[in-house]
C-alpha positions in Angstrom: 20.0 -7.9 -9.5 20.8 -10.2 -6.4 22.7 -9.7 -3.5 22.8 -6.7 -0.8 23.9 -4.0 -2.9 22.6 -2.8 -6.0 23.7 -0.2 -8.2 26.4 2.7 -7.2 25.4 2.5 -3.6 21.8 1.3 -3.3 21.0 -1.6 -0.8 18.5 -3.7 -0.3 17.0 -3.4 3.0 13.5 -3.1 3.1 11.2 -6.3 3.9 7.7 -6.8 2.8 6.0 -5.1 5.7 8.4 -1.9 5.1 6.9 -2.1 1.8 3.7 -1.9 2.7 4.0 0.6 5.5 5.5 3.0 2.8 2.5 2.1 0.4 -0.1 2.5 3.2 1.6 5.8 4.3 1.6 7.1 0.7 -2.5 6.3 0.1 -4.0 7.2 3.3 -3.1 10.8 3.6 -3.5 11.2 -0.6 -7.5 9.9 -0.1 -9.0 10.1 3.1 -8.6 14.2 3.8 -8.2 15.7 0.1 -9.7 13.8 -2.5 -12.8 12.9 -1.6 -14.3 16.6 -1.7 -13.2 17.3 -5.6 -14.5 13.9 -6.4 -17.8 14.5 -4.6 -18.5 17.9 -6.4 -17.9 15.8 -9.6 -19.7 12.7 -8.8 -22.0 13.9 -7.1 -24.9 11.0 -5.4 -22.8 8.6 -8.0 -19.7 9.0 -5.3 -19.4 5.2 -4.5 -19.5 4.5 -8.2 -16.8 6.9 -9.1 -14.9 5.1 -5.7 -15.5 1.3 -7.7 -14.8 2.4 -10.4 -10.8 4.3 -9.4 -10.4 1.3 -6.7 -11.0 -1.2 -10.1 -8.9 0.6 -12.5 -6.4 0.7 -9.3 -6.6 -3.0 -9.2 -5.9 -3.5 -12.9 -2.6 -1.1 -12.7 -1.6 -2.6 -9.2 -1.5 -6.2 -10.6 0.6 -4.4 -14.0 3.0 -3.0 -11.7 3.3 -5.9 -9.6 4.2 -7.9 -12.7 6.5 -5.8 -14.1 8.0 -5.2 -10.6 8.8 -8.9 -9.9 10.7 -9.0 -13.5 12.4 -5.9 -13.4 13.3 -5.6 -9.5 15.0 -1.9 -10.0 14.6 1.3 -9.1 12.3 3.9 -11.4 9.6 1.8 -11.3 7.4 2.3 -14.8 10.2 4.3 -16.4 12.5 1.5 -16.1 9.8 -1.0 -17.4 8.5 1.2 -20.1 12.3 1.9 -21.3 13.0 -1.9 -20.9 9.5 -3.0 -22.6 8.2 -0.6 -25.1 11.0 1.7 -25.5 13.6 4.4 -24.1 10.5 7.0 -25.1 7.4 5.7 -24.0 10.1 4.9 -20.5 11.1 8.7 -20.5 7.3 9.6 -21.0 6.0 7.4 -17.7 9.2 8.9 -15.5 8.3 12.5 -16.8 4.7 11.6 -16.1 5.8 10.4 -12.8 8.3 12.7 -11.4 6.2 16.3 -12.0 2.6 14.5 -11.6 3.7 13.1 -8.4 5.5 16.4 -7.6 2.7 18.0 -7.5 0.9 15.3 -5.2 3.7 15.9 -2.9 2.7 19.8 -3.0 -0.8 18.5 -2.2 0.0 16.7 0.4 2.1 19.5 2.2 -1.1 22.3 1.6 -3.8 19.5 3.2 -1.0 19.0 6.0 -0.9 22.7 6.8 -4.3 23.2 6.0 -5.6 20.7 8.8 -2.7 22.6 11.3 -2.7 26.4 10.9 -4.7 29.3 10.3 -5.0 30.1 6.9 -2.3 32.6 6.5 0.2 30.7 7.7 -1.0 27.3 5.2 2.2 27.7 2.4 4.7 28.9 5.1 4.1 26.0 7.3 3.6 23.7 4.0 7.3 24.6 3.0 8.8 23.5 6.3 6.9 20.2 6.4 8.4 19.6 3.0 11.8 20.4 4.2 11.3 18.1 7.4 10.6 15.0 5.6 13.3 15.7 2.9 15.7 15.8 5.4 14.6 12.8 6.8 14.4 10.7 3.9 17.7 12.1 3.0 19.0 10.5 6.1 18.6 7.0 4.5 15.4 4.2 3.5 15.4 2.4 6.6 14.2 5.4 8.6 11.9 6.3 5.7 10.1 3.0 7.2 9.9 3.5 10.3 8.5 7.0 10.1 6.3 5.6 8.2 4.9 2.3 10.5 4.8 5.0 13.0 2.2 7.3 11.2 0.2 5.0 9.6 -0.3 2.5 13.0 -1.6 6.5 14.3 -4.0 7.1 11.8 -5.4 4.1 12.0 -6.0 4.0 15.4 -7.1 7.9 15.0 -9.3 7.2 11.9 -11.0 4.6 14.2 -12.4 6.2 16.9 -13.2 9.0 14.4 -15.8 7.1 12.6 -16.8 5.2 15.7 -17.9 8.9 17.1 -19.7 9.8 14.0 -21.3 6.6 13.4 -22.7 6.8 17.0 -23.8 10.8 17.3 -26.9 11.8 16.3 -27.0 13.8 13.2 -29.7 15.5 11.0 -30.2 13.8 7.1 -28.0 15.8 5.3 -28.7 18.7 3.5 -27.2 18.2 0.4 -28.2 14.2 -0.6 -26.6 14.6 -3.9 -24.4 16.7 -5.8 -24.6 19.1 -8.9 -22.8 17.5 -11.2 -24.3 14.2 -12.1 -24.1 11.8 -15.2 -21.6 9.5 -16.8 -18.9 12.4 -17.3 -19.5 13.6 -13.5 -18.7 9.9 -12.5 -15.9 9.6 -14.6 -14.2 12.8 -13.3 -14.6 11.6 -9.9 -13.1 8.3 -10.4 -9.9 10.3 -12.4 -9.8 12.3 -9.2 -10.1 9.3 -6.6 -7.7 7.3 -8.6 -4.9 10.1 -7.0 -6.0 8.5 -3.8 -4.8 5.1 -4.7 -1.6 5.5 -6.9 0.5 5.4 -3.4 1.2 1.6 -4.4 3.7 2.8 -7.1 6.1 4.1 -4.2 6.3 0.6 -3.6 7.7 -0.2 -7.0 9.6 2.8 -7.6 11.9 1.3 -4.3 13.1 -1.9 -6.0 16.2 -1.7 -5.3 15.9 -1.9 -1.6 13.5 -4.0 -1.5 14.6 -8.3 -0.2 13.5 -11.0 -2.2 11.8 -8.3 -4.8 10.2 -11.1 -7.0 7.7 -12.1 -4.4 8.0 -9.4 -1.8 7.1 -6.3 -4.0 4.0 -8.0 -5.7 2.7 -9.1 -2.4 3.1 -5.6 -0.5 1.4 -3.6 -3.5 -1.7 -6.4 -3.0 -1.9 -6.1 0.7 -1.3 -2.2 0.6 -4.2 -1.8 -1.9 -6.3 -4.1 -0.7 -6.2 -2.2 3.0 -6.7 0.6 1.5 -9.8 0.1 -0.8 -11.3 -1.4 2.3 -10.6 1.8 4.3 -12.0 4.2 1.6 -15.5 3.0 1.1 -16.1 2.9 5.0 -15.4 6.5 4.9 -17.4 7.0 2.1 -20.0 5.3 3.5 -20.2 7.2 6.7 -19.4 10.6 4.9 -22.8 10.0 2.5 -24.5 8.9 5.6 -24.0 11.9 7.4 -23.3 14.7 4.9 -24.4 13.7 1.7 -22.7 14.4 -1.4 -23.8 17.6 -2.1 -22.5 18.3 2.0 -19.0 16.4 0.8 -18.5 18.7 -2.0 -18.9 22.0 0.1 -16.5 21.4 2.6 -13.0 21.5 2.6 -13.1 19.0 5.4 -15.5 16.8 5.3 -14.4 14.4 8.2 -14.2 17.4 10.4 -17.7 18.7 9.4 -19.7 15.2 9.9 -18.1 15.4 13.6 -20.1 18.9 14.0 -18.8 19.7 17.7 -17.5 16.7 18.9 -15.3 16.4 21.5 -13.1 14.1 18.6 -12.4 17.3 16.1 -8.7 17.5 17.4 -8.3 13.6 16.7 -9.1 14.2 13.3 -7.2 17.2 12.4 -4.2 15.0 14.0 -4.9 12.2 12.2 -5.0 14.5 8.7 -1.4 16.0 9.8 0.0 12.8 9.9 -1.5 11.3 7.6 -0.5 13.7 4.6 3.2 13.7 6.5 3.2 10.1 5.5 2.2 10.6 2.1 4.6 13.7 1.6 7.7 11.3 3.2 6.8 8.4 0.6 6.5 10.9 -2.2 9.6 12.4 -2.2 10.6 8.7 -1.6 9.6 7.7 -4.9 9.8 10.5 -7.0 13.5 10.9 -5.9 14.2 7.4 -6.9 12.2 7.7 -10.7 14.5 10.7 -10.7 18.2 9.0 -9.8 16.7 6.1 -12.3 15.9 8.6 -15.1 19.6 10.8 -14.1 21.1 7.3 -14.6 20.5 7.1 -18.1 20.8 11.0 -18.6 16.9 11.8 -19.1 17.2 14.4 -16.2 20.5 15.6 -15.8 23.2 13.1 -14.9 24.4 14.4 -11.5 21.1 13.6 -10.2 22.3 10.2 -9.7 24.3 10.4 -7.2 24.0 8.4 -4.2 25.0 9.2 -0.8 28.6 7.5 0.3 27.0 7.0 3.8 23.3 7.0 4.2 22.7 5.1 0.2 20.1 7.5 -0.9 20.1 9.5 -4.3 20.7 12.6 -2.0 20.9 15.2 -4.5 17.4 14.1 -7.0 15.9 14.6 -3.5 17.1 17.8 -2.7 15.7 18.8 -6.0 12.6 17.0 -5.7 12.1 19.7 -2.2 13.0 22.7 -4.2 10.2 22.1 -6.9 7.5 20.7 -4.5 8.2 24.5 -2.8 7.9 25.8 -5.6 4.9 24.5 -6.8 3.5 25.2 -3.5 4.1 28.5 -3.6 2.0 28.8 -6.8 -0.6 26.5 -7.0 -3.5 25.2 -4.8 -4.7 22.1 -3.5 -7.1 21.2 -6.2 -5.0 22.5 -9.1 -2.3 20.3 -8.0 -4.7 17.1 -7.8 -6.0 17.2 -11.6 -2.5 18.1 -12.7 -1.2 15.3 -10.9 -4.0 12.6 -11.9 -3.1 13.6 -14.8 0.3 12.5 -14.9 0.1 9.2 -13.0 -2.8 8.3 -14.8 -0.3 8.2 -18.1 2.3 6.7 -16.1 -0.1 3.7 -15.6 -1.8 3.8 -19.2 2.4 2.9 -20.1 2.6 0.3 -17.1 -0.5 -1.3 -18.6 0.8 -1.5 -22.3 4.3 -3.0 -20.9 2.6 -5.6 -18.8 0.3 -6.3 -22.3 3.7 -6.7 -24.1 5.7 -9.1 -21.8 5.8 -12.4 -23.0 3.9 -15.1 -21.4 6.0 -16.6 -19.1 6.3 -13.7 -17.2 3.0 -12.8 -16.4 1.4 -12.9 -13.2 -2.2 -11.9 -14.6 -3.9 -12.4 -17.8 -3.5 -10.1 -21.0 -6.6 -8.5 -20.8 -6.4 -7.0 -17.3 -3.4 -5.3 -18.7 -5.4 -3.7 -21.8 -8.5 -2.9 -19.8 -6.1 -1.0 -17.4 -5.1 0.8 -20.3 -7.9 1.4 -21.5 -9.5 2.5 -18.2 -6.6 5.2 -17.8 -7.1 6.2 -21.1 -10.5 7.2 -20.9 -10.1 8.6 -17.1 -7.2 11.0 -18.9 -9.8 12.6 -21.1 -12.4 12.7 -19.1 -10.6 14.9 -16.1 -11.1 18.8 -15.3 -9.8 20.9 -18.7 -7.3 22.4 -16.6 -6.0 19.5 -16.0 -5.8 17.8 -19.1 -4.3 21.1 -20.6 -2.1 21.0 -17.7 -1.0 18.0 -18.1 -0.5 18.1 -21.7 1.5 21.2 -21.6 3.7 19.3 -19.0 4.3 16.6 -21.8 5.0 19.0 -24.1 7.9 20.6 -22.4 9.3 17.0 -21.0 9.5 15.7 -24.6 10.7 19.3 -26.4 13.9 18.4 -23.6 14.3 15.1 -24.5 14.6 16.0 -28.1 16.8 18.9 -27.4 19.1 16.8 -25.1 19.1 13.8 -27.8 19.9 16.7 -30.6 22.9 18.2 -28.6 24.3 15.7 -26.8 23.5 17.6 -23.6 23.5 16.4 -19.9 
């Protein structure tokens, strides 16, 4: 896996800060403007436990993937290290996991774009033609993936900045609602399931291994940094959003950053900052689900001409221009929190499979000690049970119909 090229047409291109601009673009939008209202309604007062305990299970499946990663330096991510690991099964059951959970991330990304931007009747419309913006410019090659990406997140960050700064320093009534409904150990669970869709962005980091330099060391060290910015970033907002709204406040409002602001002057910085922020997300989504697609094409768990890559710009042109067909679709007929359970669910079994691998890899080749990879495991395990019902019967329903395939495709000989 050395050189400059990898692969029918892949190269590597991408250095350690690309890496992590893609990671940081694909967390901040995913957390800071959608999840934290599901979570809160869950959580309830027990928000910031719920936060600890997503950002520690996140730590747990960061270090996995970051072990695996530096081993097996390829494109596909977990379905590539389950398949190598564990099995070509338990691979095809993390990319399945992978490419529809995340799917539907990207179709929760494009609704909390529009939502933040338009009038509510015009939310899917303008949805769609975000998600066929960003396809077309990830289509037009990795490199300006990138640098879309440094762009927005270097915005929102400066954005998110002066956002809190105004809240912290109005002056603001104790909230209302101190603490949610839905308290307890199951309330706090679900709320760490639903967070824990905030900080899965670091897999885009993994799922680009073939175009990332120097892969062993760069790809372990931009999931830590991405994370690690991230987690930080998080609990400040959390912070200030319990300060001034309380959870119960959280829960009840579709924008929860906008409401602590009341009638600030700064209410148009944040609804920028929320655009862009989930147009980062969306553009390392389709990123990463396009590449756990081309992987899966390759060894014909999705259809083989999926893997194509582009003669001139070196993407896998046509799994992306599928990926934009289903995330419009799914749009069109789900909404935002439907698509945040179904997709927790997903990634959350993507990562229960990273954790097992990383468990199984023999000792020389691990980067962290055996038992982070089993409590991982067992941390997305119980996560996975304890989410919405919808979700879980969502999610297993998805299963069902990506392993039914599978067996028909193994029975039949089928591409």
């Amino acid at each position: 896996m050395s050189g400059e090229e990898v692969g029918p047409g892949l190269k590597r291109q991408l250095g350690t800060q690309a890496a992590v601009m893609i990671g940081l673009g694909a967390m901040i939008g995913a957390g800071i403007f959608s999840a934290f209202t599901p979570a809160a309604s869950a959580a309830g007062s027990a928000l910031l436990v719920s936060l600890f305990l997503a950002a520690a299970l996140a730590y747990a499946n960061a270090r996995s993937s970051a072990q695996l990663a530096a081993r097996y330096p390829t494109s596909g991510g977990t379905y590539a290290y389950g398949r190598e690991v564990l099995g070509p099964w338990q691979g095809f059951i993390a990319g399945w996991g992978f490419v529809v959970g995340k799917t539907a991330s990207a179709a929760a990304m494009a609704l909390t774009f529009a939502t933040y931007t338009v009038p509510e009747a015009w939310v899917k419309p303008v949805a769609v033609l975000a998600v066929a913006l960003l396809v077309g410019v990830n289509y037009l090659g990795v490199t300006r993936t990138a640098a879309a990406a440094r762009i927005i997140v270097i915005a929102v960050l400066a954005l998110l900045a002066v956002v809190l700064v105004v809240i912290l320093t109005g002056t603001h009534a104790p909230p209302a609602h101190a603490a949610g409904e839905n308290t307890g150990a199951l309330g706090i669970l679900q709320g760490a399931g639903l967070l824990f869709f905030a900080f899965a962005g670091y897999a885009r980091i993994a799922t680009l291994g073939e175009e990332v330099r120097n892969p062993t060391k760069s790809i372990p060290r931009a999931i830590g940094i991405g994370l690690g910015i991230v987690v930080v970033l998080y609990a400040v907002v959390a912070v200030v959003l319990l300060n001034v709204l309380g959870a119960g406040g959280i829960a009840q409002s579709a924008k929860p950053l906008v409401t602590a602001l009341g009638d600030s002057w700064a209410l148009p910085l944040v609804q920028i900052a929320a655009a862009l922020a989930s147009l980062g997300a969306l553009l390392a989504l389709i990123a990463g689900i396009g590449r756990t697609a081309m992987a899966m094409a390759r060894e014909r768990d999705l259809p083989h001409p999926l893997a194509a890559i582009h003669p001139r710009f070196s993407t896998p042109h046509r799994a992306e221009l599928t990926v934009g067909v289903a995330v419009v679709l799914l749009i069109m007929f789900f909404d935002l929190r439907t698509a945040i359970g179904f997709s927790s669910f997903g990634v959350l079994v993507y990562y229960l499979i990273a954790n097992i691998a990383a468990f199984k890899q023999p000792r020389d080749e691990r980067l962290s000690p055996a038992w982070l990879g089993v409590a991982g495991a067992i941390g997305c395990a119980v996560l996975v049970a304890t989410l919405p019902p919808s979700a879980v019967i969502g999610g297993l329903a998805m299963f069902a119909v990506g392993l039914a395939y599978r067996a028909i495709r193994l029975r039949f000989g089928a591409d």
